[in-house]
N, C-alpha and C positions, 0 to 999 in steps of 0.2 A: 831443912830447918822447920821446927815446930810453926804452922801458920797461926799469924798474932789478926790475920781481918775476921771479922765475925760475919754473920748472917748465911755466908757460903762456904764451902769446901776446894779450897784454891787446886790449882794444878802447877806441881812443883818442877822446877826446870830439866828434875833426871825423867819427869815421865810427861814432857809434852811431846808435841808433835803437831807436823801440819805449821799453820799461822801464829801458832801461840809460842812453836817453839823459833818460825823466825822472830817473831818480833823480841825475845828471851834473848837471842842473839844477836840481834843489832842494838841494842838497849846494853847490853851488860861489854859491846866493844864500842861504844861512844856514847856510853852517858854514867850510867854504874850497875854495881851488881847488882841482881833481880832484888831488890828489899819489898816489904809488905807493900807497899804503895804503887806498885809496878804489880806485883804478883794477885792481886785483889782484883783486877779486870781479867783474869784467865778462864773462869768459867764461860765469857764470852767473848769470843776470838775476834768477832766483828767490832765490838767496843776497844779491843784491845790495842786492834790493829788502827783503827781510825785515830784513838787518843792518843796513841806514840807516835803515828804520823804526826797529827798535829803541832805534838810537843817538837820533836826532833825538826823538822821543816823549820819552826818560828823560833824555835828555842836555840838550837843546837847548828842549824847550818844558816848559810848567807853572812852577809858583810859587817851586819851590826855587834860590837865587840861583846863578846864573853860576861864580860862584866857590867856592862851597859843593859842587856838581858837578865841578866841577875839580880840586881835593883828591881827592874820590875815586878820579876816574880815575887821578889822580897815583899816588895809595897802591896801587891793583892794579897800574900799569903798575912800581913795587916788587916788588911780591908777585912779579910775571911776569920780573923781573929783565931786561926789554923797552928797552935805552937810548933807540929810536928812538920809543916813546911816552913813557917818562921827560921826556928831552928837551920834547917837543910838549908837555905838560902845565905844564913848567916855566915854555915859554914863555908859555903861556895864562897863567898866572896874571902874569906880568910884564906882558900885554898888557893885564889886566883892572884894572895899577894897582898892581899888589903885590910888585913886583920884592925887596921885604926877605923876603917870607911865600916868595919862589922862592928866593933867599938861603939860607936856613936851611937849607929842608929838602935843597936841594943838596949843602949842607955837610955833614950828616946829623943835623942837630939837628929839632926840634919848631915848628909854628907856635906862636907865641907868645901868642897864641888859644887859649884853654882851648877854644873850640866847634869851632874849625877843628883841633886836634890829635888831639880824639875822632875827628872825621870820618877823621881820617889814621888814627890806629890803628886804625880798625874795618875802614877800604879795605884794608888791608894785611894784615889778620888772615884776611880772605877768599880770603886763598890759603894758610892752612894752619890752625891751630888760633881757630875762631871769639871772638870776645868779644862781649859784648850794645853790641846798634846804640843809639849815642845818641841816635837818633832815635825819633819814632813819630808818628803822624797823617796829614795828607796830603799830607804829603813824602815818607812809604817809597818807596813805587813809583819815584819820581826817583834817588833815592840806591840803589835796589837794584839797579833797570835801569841806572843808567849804571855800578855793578859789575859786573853781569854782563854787559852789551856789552863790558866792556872785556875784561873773560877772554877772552871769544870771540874778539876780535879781535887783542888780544899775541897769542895761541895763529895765528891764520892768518898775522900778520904775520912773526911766527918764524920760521912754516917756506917763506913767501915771497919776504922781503926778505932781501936781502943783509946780511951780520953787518958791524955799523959803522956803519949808514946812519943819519944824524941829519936830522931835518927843519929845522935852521936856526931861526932865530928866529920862523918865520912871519910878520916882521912885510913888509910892501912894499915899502917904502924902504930896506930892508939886503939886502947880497946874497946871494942866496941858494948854498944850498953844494953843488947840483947843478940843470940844466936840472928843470923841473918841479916845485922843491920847494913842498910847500902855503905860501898865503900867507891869511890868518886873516880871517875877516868879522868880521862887528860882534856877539861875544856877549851883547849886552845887547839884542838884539830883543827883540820880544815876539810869542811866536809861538804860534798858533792848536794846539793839542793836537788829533793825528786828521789830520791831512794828508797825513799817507804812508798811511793807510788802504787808498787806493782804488789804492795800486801795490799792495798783498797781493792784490787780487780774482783766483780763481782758484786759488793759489795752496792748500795744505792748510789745514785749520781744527783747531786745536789749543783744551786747555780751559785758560783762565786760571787763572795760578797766585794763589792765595789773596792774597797779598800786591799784586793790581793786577788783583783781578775787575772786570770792568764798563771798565774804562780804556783807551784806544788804549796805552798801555804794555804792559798784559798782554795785548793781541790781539797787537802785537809781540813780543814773547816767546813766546807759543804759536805763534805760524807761525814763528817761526827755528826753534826746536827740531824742531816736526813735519818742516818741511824739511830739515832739515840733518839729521836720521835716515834719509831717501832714501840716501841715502850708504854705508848699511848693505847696499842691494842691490846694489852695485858689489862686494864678497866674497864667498863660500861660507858658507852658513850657520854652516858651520863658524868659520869666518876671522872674523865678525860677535861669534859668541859669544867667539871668546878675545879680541878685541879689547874687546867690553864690558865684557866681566869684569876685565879688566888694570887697563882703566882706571875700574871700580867697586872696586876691591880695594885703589886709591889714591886713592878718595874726589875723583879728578880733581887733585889736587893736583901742581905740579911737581915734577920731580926730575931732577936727572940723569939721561944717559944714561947705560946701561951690563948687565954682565952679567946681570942681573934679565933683560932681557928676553930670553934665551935659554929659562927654564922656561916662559913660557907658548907661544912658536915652534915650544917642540918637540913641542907635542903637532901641527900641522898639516903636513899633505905640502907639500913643497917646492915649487911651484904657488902654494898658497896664503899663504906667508910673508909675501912681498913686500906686499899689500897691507894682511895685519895692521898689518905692523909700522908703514908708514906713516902706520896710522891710530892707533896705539896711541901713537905718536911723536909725531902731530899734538895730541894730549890734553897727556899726559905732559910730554915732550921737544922741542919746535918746532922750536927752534932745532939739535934733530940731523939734522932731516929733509934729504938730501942730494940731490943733482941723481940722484946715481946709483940711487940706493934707487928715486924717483917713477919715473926710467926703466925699472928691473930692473920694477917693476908693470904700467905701459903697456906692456911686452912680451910679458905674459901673454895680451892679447888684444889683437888691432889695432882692436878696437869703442873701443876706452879715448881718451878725446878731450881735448881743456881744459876743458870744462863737466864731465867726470868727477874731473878731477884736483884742483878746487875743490869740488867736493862730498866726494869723501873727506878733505880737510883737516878742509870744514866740519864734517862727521860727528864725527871725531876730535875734534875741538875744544868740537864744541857737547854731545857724549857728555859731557867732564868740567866743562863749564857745568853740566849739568844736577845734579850730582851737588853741586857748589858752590851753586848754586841748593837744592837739598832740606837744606842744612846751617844756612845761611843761617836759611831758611822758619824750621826745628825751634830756631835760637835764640831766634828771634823771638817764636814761639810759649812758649819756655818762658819 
C-alpha cells in the first residue's frame, strides 16, 4: 500500500523481518491488518515492539471485557481530540454490537450505561483535570494501560498521520476509504496475557509501575517508557532539559500550539531549537508538528535517520505519558 505517515519511510509487511515483522504478525492475527497507525512505528523495531506490547497486554488480553476497553480508548482518543482514533473506536464498538452506545456518544451525549459512562468520564478526564477511577481490583492494570497506550499513540499518530485521515469502518465487507485501511479481527478472542514478552528481550528493563507490579502489563509499560526516553540522547543536554521541563510544567497535558513555546526556545542556541521544539510538540502539540520543522532537525546532523525521527516523537510523547501516568497513580492512591 502507498504509505499515508509522513516524516519517515515505513517498512511494509512483504519486506520486514526480524521484530518488525513479528510484531506485523501478531497485530494483523489479534487486532487488525497492518494500517498506517501500526505501520508508522517500523523504522524502529524497539518502539514498535514495546508499544504493541503495551497495547495488546492492556488492550487486547485479560479479563476486562472488549467493550469496556473500548470506551476507554474512545474517551482519551476525546481528550487527544484525535478524529482518526475517534473514528476507529467508534467503529469498534459498532463492530462489538453496540452501534446505539456508538450513536450517542458520537452525537455527544453519554452511554446510557451508568458503568460504561463512568468508564467515559474517567477516559476523558485523563487528559486534563483527573476524577476517581470507577474502577478497582483486577482490572486497573486493563483500564489504565489501555489509557495510557492510547495517549502514546494519539500523540505519535498526530504528528504522523495526515490531518483528516479516518480509518473507515474497519469492518471487511464495506469499502474501505483509502488503499490499506485497517480491517478489525475478532475482539472477543481469548488471549493468553504475556505473548508480546519475549519481543521486549533485549530491550531496556524498567521498574513496574505500582498500579500493574508483577503483570506483563506493567513489564509493558516500563520498557516503552525506559525506551522511548533514548530519545532524549538525540538533543543537547541542554535541549532534553528544556524540553522535559516544558512538557513537565503542563503536567503533559494537550494544548494548543502557539506563542508559549517561544519562552522556553529561547533560552537554547539556535542549533539546538529545532529538535526541542519537536519533541516538546510531540507531547504537547502533535498535530503541530510540520514536515518542515522534523526536516529543519535532520538538518542539524546528517547521522539523524527514520529510526531517529521516531524515537524523538516517541520521547516527546511518552515524556507527557509518563507525567499523565504519575497523575493517574496519585488519584488512585488517594
Amino acid at each position: 500500500m502507498p504509505s499515508l505517515v509522513r516524516h519517515v519511510t515505513t517498512v511494509s509487511p512483504e519486506r520486514a523481518d526480524g521484530v518488525v515483522a513479528e510484531v506485523y504478525a501478531q497485530v494483523d492475527a489479534e487486532f487488525s491488518s497492518i494500517g498506517p497507525a501500526v505501520i508508522m512505528m517500523s523504522p524502529s523495531p524497539e518502539l514498535m515492539a514495546a508499544s504493541w506490547s503495551l497495547m495488546r497486554e492492556a488492550q487486547l488480553a485479560g479479563g476486562v471485557p472488549a467493550l469496556e476497553k473500548a470506551v476507554v480508548a474512545l474517551g482519551v482518543a476525546q481528550a487527544n481530540d484525535l478524529e482518526y482514533d475517534v473514528q476507529a473506536f467508534l467503529s469498534v464498538l459498532r463492530l462489538l454490537g453496540r452501534p446505539e452506545l456508538a450513536d450517542a456518544v458520537e452525537r455527544g451525549g453519554q452511554p446510557a450505561d451508568p458503568a460504561l459512562a463512568a468508564l467515559l468520564r474517567w477516559a476523558v478526564a485523563t487528559g486534563g483535570d483527573q476524577v476517581e477511577a470507577p474502577f478497582s481490583g483486577d482490572g486497573t492494570a486493563e483500564y489504565i494501560g489501555t489509557a495510557l497506550f492510547t495517549h502514546f499513540i494519539d500523540r505519535v499518530a498526530a504528528a504522523m498521520l495526515p490531518a483528516g485521515l479516518i480509518p473507515g469502518s474497519m469492518a471487511a465487507d464495506d469499502e474501505p476509504p483509502f488503499e490499506g485501511a485497517p480491517v478489525l479481527r475478532d475482539l472477543d478472542q481469548d488471549l493468553r496475557p504475556g505473548a508480546t514478552l519475549p519481543l521486549l528481550e533485549g530491550l531496556p528493563v524498567g521498574k513496574d509501575p505500582a498500579w500493574a507490579t508483577g503483570l506483563p502489563i506493567g513489564t509493558a509499560y516500563a520498557t516503552l517508557a525506559v525506551t522511548a526516553v533514548q530519545g532524549a540522547g538525540l538533543l543537547t543536554p541542554t535541549a532534553a532539559e528544556v524540553a522535559g521541563r516544558t512538557i513537565a510544567e503542563h503536567r503533559g497535558r494537550r494544548r494548543p500550539a502557539g506563542d508559549w513555546l517561544e519562552e522556553p526556545l529561547s533560552a537554547l542556541a539556535e542549533p539546538e531549537r529545532a529538535g526541542a521544539e519537536v519533541a516538546i510538540l510531540a507531547g504537547l502539540a502533535p498535530e503541530a508538528v510540520t514536515d518542515e520543522q522534523v526536516a529543519a532537525w535532520r538538518a542539524t546532523d546528517p547521522r539523524l535517520s527514520d529510526h531517529c525521527t521516531v524515537f524523538l516523537l516517541a520521547y516527546g510523547a511518552m515524556t507527557a505519558v509518563t507525567h499523565i501516568e504519575a497523575d493517574i497513580a496519585a488519584t488512585l492512591a488517594a
